[in-house]
N, C-alpha and C positions, 0 to 999 in steps of 0.2 A: 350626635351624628347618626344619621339612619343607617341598619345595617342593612349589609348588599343579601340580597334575595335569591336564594338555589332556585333555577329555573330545569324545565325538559331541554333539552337540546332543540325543541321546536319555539322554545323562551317562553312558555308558558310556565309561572310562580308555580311553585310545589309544596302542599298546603301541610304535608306531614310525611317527612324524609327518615323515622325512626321504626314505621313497624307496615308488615303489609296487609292490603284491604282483605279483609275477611265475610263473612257470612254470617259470622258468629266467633263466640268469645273462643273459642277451640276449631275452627277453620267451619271449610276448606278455603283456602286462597281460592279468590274471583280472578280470574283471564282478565278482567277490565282492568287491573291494578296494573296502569300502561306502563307505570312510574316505575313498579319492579319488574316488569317485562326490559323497560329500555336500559335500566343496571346490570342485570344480568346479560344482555345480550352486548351488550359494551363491554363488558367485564369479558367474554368471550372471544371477545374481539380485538382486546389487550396489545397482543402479541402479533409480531410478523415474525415470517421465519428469517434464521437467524446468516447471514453471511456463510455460504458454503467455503471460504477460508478468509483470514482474518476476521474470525467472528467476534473474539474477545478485542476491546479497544478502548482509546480513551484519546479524548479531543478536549482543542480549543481554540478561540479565536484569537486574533492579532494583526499583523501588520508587517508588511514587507516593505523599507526601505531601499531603494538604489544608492549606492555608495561610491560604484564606479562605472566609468564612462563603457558599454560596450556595445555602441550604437553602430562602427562598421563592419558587425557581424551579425546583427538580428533589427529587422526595422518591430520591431513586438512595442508597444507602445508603452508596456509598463516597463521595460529598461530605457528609456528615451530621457530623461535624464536627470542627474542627478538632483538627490531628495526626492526625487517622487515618491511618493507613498501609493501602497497599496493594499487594501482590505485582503483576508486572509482567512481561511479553517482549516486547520491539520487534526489531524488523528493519526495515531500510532496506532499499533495493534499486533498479537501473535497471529503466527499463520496458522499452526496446526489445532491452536484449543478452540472448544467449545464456549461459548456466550457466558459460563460457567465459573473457567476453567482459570486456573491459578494466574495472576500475572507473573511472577516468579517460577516460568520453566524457560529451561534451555530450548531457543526458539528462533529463527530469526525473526526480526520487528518488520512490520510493515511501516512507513515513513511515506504520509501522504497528506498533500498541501494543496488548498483551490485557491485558485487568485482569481478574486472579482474584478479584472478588469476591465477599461472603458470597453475594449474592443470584443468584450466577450468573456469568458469564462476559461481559466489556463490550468488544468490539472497536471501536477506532478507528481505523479503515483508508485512510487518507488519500495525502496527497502532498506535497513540499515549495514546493507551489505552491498558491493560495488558488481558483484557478480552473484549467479544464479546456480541450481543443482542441474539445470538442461538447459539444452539452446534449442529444442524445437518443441513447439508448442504441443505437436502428436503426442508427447512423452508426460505433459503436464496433468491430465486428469488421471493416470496410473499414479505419478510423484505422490501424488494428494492424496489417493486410496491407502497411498503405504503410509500418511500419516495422520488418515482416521483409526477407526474403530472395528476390529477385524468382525467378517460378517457371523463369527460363528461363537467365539469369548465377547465379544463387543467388547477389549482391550486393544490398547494400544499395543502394535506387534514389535520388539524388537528388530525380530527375524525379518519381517516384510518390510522394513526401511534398510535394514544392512543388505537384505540380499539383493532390492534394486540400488542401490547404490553401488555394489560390488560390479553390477553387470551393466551401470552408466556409467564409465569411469569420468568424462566430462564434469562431473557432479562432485568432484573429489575435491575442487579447490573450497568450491561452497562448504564440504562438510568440514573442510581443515577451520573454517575461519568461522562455521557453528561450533566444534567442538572445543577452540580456542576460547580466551579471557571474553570476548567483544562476544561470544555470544548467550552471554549472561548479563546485560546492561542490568545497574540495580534501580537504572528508572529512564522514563524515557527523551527525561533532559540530558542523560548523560550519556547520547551514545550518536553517531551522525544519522544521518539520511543519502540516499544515493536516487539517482534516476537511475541508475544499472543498467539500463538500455542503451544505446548512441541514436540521438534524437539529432533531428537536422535545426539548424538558424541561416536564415537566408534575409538578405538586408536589401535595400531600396535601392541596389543597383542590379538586384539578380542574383545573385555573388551566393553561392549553399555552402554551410560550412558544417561538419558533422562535431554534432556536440557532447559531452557528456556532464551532469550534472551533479555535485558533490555539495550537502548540505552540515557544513564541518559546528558540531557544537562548541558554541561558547564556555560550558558550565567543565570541559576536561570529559575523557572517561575513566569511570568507576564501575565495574563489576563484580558480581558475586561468585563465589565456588559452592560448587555442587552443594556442600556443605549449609553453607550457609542460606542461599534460596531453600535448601526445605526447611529450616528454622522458619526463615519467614511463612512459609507457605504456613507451617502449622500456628504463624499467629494472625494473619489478615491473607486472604484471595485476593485483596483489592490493592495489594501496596501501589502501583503505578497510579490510580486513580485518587487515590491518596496524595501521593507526591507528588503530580500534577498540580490538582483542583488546591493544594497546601499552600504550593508554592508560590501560583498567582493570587489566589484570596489578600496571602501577605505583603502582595506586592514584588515578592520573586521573581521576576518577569526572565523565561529562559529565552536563550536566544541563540541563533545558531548565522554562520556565517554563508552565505552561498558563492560560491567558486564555480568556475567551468573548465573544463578542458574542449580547446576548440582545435579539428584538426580540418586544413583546406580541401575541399571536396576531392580535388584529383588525387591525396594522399594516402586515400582507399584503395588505388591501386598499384599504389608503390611497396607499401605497408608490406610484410612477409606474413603478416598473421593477419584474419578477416577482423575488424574492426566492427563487424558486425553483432561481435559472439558475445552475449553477455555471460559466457561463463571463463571469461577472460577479461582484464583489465588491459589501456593505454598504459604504458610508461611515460611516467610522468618527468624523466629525463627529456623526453622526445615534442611531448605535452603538456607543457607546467600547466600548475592552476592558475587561474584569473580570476579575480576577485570579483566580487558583481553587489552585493547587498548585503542586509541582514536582515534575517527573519525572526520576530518577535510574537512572543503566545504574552495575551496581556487581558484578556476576559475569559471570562468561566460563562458559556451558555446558562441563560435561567432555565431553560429547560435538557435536559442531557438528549432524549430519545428525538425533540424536535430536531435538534441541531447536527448530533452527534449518529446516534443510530442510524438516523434517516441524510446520512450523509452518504454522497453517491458520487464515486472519486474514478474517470474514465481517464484512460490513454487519448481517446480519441476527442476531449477536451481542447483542441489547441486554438490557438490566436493567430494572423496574419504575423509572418516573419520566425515561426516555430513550427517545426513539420516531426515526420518518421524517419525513419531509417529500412534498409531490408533487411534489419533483425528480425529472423523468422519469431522469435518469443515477442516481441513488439506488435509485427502484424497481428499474431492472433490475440494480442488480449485488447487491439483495438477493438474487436467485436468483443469478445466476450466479458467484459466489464460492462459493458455498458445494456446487451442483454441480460447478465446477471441480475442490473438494476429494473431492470423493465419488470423481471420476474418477483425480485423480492419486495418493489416499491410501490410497481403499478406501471401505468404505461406511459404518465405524464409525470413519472419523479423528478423532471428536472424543475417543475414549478412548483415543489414544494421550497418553503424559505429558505435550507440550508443549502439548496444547488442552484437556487433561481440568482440569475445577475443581479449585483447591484449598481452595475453603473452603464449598465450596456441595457439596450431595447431587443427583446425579442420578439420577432414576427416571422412565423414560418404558416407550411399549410398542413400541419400535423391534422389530423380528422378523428374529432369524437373519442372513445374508449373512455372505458375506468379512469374518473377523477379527472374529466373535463369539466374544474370548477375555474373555471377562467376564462376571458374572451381573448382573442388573440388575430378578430379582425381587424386589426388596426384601423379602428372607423368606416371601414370598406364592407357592410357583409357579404355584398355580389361577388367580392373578391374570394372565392375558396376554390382556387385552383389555379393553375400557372401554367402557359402564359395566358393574361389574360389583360384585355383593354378597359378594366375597373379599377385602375391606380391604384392596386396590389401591390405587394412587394415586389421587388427586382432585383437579380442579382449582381455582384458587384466585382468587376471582373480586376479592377486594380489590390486585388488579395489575389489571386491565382499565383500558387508557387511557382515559381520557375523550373523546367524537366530537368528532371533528376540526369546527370550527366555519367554515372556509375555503371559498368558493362553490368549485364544482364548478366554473365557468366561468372558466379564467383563460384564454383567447384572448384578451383585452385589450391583453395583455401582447406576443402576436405582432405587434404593430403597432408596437413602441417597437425591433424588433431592428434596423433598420439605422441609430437613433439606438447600440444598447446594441453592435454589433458595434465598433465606430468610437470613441466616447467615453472608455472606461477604455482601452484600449489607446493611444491618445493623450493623456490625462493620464498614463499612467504614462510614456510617452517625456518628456513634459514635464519631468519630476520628476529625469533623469537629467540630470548634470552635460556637460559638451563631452566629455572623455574617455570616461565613459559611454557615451555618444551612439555617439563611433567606433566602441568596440571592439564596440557594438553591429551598427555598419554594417558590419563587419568579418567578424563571423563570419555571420552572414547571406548575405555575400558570398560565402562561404567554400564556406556550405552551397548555396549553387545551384551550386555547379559542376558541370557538366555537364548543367545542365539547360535545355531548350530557350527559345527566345526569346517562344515562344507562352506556354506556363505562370509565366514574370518578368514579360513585359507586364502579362498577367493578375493578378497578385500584390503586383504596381507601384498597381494603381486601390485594393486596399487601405490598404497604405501611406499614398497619397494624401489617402486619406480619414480616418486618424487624423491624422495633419498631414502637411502638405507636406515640410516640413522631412523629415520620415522617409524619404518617398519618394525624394527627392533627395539624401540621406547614401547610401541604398543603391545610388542610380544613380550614382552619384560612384567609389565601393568598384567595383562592379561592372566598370567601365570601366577604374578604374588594374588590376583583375584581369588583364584581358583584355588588356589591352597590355604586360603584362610578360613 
């Protein structure tokens, strides 16, 4: 059998791929040696930069089955009915680390899923927590800064995550259920996925109905204590990618269940708390879950950086029968996900293979830029502009959502935050067992060290105010800390 032949990237055969052309037995390298000019300039060119957060991650592909009927609240075609199958790529990810950076740190997970459906392409770009550190987007590139690399140690700052956290108190329920069990998963089949946000479903009669999305795992959760992830960390950086890429090779195939909570449009202004706020949860007394499918990871990409890296995961993704919300953190990461991608991918990153549809046609009149390696006149080339009488695309007016029927005025709602800041972060302390409780007050403790007395005090009235109790586990911790 003939072997296959290393070509230039222009496929021109390459006659000698071991040493470079010379002048002589002892140089100089000749400029005409095209063949180490284009290795080195490839080699150069290796790297894109790397996801300003969720940079560390690990994906894979599968399948989304429908399992139960929930056609009188979304006409979206990939729940339309049961067994339908749907094509799938998730990637999990930390928020704060580096491309680098251990997967074993206390972090919350990023939890994000494309579904290639007929009607188009459905991102659900969430997190493995139900609620967020802010509810307005103003407040999210300062969050971030406190959980890079300070400009002047380029360390990680205690101090600059305690002290905006102290002075968001909104941000408290999030930090209670980072510094809890769940935010150490020991891998990423074992822990859920949330849409976090309240996303709208509106069905084939008009009908909007504000939704939230719960992606419950199959496999249980298991997580690690402080203790034990830096074990890990000092024998593999990689475990999540490890456990992942293990578990499907073997046939492991993880799987998770998806649920929703659907509340009737006019409900938003009955509700006493804004429905809007992802740094709050529905009551699921008020709200049960509703079953909907099940999500399976069941291929390992042959390539990690095609599939996986160059994976480009927007809010503003959505299908006919799937809409927004006026979650102000919603609105803005409509835009800026998908600029993000424009910047780190190029300006046509949706047609690269891991974002391009596979079962839906795309024809838009996008024009020219970086990595217009695709035609996308649909047969028409007269047609590059709209509107126009050269049997061009058209648009399609039986998708248009139906208007949003929610008052414009929900400042109501600002008057309930220093009940909503305080309340679900203290029921959910409640809810934890006495060991819970510790390991809670434990690594909290863990995490102020080295931070000053001014931004704890401060940090302490929060506490306080979700219960006492909380307050006083951490001052307890903090103290046996300090004295050891």
């Amino acid at each position: 059998m003939a072997k296959k032949i290393i070509t230039t990237t222009g496929g021109a055969n390459i006659p000698n791929n071991q040493k470079s052309l010379t002048a002589g037995p002892r140089g100089p390298v000749l400029m005409q040696d095209y063949q180490l000019l284009e290795k080195l300039a490839h080699q150069n060119r290796e790297r894109i930069p790397e996801r300003v957060v969720h940079a560390k991650g690990w994906g894979a592909m599968g399948t989304f089955t429908v399992t139960h009927d929930i056609t009188k609240y979304t006409r979206a075609k990939l729940f339309s009915e049961i067994g339908k199958q749907t094509p799938i790529l998730s990637r999990f990810s930390t928020v704060a680390g580096e491309a680098g950076a251990s997967d074993t740190e206390r972090d919350v997970r990023g939890f994000s899923v494309k579904f290639y459906t007929e009607e188009g392409n459905w991102d659900m770009v969430g997190n493995n927590t139900p609620v967020f550190f802010v509810r307005d987007a103003y407040k999210f590139p300062d969050f971030i800064h406190t959980q890079k690399r300070h400009p002047k140690t380029n360390l990680r700052s205690n101090e600059a995550q305690w002290d905006f956290w102290s002075l968001v108190p909104e941000s408290l329920h999030q930090v209670t259920i980072l510094m809890s069990d769940r935010g150490l998963p020991t891998t990423p089949m074992h822990m859920n996925g949330y849409g976090s946000h309240t996303f709208a479903f509106w069905n084939n009669d008009g009908e909007r109905f504000w939704v939230k999305f719960h992606f419950k795992t199959q496999q249980g959760h298991a997580h690690y204590t402080n203790t034990e992830a830096a074990t890990i960390t000092g024998q593999t950086r990689e475990k999540y990618q490890e456990e992942l890429f293990g578990a499907i090779e073997k046939g492991d195939f993880p799987k998770w269940t998806l649920k929703v909570q659907v509340m009737p449009e006019a409900d938003a202004e009955k509700v006493p708390y804004n429905p809007f706020d992802v740094t709050r949860v529905w009551p699921h007394a008020d709200y049960p879950l509703i079953e909907v499918g099940e999500l399976e990871l069941n291929e390992n990409p042959e390539n990690y950086f095609q599939y996986i890296e160059n994976a480009a995961y927007s809010p503003s993704n959505i299908v006919a029968g799937i809409g927004f919300s006026p979650d102000k953190m919603l609105q803005a990461r409509v835009f800026s996900y998908a600029d993000a991608h424009r910047y780190r991918l190029g300006t046509h990153y949706e047609a690269l293979p891991a974002n391009a549809p596979k079962n839906a046609t795309v024809q838009h009149y996008h024009k020219d830029g970086a990595m217009r390696f695709f035609q996308n006149d649909s047969g028409t080339p007269d047609a590059y502009y709209e509107p126009n009488s050269k049997d061009g695309p058209v648009e399609d007016p039986s998708v248009m959502e139906p208007p949003m029927k929610i008052s414009g005025d929900v400042s109501r709602y600002e008057d309930q935050d220093e009940v909503g800041n305080y309340q679900q972060p203290g029921d959910l302390f409640r809810l934890f067992n006495d060991e819970q409780k510790e390991r809670l007050f434990g690594n909290i403790a863990a995490a102020m060290e080295g931070v000053s007395q001014e931004v704890i005090d401060r940090q302490m009235v929060h506490f306080e105010k979700a219960d006492p109790a909380y307050a006083a586990g951490v001052k307890r911790h903090l103290k046996a800390t300090k004295n050891k």
